[in-house]
C-alpha positions as CSV (number, residue, x, y, z in Angstrom):
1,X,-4.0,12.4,-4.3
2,X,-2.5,8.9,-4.2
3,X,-3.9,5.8,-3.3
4,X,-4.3,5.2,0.5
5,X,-4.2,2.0,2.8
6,X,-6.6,2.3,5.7
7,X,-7.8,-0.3,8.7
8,X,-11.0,-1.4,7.7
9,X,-11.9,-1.3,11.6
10,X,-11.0,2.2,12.5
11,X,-9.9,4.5,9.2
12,X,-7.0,4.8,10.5
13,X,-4.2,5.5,7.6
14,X,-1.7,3.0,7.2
15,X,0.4,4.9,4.7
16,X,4.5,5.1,5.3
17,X,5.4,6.8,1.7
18,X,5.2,3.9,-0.6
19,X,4.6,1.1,2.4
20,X,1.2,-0.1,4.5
21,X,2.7,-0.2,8.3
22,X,1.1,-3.0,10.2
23,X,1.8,-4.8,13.9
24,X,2.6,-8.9,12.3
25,X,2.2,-11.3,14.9
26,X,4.0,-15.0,14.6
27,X,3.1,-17.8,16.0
28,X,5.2,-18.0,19.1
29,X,3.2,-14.8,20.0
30,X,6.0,-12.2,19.0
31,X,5.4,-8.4,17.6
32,X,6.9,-6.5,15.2
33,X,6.2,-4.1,12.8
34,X,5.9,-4.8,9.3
35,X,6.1,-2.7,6.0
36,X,4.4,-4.0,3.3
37,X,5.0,-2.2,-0.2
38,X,1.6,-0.5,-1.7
39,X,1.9,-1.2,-5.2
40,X,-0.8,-4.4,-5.7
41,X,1.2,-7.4,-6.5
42,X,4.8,-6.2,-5.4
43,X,6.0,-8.7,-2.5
44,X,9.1,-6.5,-1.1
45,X,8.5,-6.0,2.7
46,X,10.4,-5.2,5.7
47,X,9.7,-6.1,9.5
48,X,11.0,-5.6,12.8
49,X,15.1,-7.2,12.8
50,X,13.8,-8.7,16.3
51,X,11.5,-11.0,14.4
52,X,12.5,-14.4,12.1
53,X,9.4,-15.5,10.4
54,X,10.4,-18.3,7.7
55,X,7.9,-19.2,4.9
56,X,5.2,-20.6,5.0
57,X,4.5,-19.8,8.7
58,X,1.0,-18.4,9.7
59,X,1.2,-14.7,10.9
60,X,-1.5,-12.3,12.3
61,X,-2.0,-8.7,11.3
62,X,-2.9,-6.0,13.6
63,X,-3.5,-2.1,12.8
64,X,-0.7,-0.5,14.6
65,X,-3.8,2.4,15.4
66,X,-6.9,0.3,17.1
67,X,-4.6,-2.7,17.4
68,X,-7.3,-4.6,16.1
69,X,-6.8,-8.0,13.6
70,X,-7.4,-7.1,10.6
71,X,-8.7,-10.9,9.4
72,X,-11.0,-11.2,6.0
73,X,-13.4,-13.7,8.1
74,X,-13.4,-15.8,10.5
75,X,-14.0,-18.9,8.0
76,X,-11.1,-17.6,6.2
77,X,-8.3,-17.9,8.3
78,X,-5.4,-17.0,6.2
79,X,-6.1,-13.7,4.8
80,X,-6.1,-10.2,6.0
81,X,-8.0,-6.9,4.7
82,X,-7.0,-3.2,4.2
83,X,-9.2,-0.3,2.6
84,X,-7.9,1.2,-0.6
85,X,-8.8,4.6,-1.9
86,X,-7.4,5.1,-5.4
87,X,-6.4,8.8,-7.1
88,X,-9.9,9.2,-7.9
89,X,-11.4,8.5,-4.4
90,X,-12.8,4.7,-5.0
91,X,-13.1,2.5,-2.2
92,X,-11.9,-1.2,-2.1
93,X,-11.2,-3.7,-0.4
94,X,-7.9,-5.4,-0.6
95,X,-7.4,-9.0,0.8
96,X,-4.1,-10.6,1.4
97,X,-2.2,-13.9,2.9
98,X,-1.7,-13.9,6.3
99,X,1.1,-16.8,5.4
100,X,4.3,-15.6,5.3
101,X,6.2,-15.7,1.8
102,X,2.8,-16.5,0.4
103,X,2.2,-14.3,-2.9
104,X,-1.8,-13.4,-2.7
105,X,-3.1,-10.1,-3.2
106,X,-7.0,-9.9,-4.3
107,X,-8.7,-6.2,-5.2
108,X,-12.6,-5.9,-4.8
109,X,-14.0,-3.5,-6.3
110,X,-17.6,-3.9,-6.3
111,X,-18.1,-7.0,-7.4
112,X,-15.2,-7.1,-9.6
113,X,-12.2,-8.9,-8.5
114,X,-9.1,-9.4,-9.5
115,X,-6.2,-11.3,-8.5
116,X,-2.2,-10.9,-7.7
117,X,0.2,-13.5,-7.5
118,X,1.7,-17.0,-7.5
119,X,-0.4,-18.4,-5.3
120,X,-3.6,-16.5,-5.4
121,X,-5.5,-19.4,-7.3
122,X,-5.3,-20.8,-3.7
123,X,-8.5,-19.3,-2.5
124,X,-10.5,-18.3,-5.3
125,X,-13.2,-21.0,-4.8
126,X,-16.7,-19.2,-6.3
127,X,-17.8,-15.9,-4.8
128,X,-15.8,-16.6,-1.2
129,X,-15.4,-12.0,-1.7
130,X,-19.5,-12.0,-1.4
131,X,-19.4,-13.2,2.3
């Protein structure tokens, strides 16, 4: 088995062979898809040709199954989470920037985290993963 990508609202598999699929919203309210790669820490991503995000821009991310945002919390505005089962069949959590061009990547396992990334230093104040 390889490591999966679900919607941590509805299960739903996000898997495209080695890409999560997810509905990115900008902020002039328009949708696309986006294919983000699945290997923690690689950046490489494709989206919809209809949509120009530049960097740095705020985005949204919805599960293109339940439609649902897929925000960490509410207090933290900028990142997104996905479910991960690895070859073995552990569950984590993986939380992400919802800032486009923003390398952060964070894997939870437990209470172990750790961290992908130029930027992910950006949100590591102490035990914000515990909320």
């Amino acid at each position: 088995m390889r490591t999966i990508y679900l919607c941590p609202l509805c299960k739903g598999h996000l898997n495209v062979n080695d890409n999560i699929v997810l509905i990115i919203k900008d902020e002039r309210g328009n949708k696309g898809l986006v294919f983000l790669h699945t290997e923690l820490g690689n950046y490489t991503s494709q989206m919809s040709s209809t949509l120009k995000i530049e960097k740095g821009e705020p985005t949204e991310f919805f599960c293109p199954f339940c439609q649902m945002n897929i925000e960490y919390h509410k207090d933290k505005t900028n990142l997104a989470k996905l479910i991960r089962i690895d070859e073995n069949k552990k569950e984590s959590q993986i939380v992400f920037s919802k800032i486009y061009g923003e390398e952060v990547t964070y894997h939870i396992e437990d209470r172990d985290i750790k961290s992908y990334g130029l930027h992910a230093v950006k949100y590591m104040d102490p035990e914000w993963h515990l909320k």
